[in-house]
MILO-825748 format. One record per residue (C-alpha): residue in one letter; residue number from 1; x negated, y, z negated. Coordinates in steps of 0.1 Angstrom, whole numbers, plus 5000, padded with zeros to 4 digits. Layout:
   res     n      x      y      z
     A   NUM      X      Y      Z
...
This chain:
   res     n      x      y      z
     X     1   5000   5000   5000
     X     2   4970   5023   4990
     X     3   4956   5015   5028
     X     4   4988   5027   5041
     X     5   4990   5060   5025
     X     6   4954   5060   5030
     X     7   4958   5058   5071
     X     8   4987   5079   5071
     X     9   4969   5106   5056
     X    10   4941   5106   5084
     X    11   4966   5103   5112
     X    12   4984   5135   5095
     X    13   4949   5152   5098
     X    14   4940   5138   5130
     X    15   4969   5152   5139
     X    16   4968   5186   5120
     X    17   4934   5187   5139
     X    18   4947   5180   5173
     X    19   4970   5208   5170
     X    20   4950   5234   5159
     X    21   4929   5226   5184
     X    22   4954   5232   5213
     X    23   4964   5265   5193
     X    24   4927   5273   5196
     X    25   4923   5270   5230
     X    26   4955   5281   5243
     X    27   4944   5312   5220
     X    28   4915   5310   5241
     X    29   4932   5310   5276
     X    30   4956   5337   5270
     X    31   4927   5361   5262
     X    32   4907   5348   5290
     X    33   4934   5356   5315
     X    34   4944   5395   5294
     X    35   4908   5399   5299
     X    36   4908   5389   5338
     X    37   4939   5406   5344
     X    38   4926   5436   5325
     X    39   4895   5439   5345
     X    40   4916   5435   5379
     X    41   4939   5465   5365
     X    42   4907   5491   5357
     X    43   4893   5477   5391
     X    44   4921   5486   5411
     X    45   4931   5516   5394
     X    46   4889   5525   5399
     X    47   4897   5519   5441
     X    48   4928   5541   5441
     X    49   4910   5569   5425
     X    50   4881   5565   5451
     X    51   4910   5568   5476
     X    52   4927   5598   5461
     X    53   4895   5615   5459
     X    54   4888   5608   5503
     X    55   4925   5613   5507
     X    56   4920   5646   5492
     X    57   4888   5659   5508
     X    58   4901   5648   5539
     X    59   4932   5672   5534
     X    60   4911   5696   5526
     X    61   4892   5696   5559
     X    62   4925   5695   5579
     X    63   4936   5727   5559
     X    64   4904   5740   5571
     X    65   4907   5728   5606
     X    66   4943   5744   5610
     X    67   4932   5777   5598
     X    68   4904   5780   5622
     X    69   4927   5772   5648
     X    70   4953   5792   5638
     X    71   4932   5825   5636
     X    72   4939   5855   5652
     X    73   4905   5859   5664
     X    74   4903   5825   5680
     X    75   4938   5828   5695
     X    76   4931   5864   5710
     X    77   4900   5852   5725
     X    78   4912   5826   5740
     X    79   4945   5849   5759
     X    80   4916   5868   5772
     X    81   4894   5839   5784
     X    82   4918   5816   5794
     X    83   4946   5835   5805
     X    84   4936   5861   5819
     X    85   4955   5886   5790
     X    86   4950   5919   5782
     X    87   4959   5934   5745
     X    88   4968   5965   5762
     X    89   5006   5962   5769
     X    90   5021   5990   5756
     X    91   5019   6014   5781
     X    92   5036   5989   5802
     X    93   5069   5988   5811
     X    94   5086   5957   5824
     X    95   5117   5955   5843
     X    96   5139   5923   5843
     X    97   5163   5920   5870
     X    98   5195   5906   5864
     X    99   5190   5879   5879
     X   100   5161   5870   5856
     X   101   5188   5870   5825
């Protein structure tokens, strides 16, 4: 009877062992993966701010771009050049004949 109790006790603490055990290491996997998942998150949040940043200096030299194109200076030099256009028009009178309406 003594034997009995006696291997009952060791299964009940093999058993208490085995368990902690797999608390242990599932313990251990579920910080493994926050860890992994964690890394991944700063990593990707690390490339979007890269992108931002190209997205951004990229707008910038469109905002650029447009201005320089859309400047007076540019525009009046090319009416001149290009087309043949004088600034002096307004001691010029044009007539439109009714047939031009």
């Amino acid at each position: 009877m003594n034997q009995k109790r006696t291997d009952q006790k060791k299964k009940n603490t093999g058993v208490k062992w085995l368990v902690l055990i797999c608390v242990l290491f599932g313990e251990l996997l579920v910080h493994t993966w926050v860890r992994t998942e964690s890394t991944q998150t700063i990593l990707d949040i690390s490339s979007a701010q890269a992108r931002l940043s190209a997205l951004l200096s990229y707008q910038k030299e469109l905002t650029l771009e447009r201005d320089r194109l859309r400047s007076d200076d540019r525009i009046i030099r090319i009416a001149g050049s290009q087309l043949k256009m004088t600034s002096d028009v307004f001691n010029q009178t044009i007539y439109l004949g009714k047939e031009s309406l």
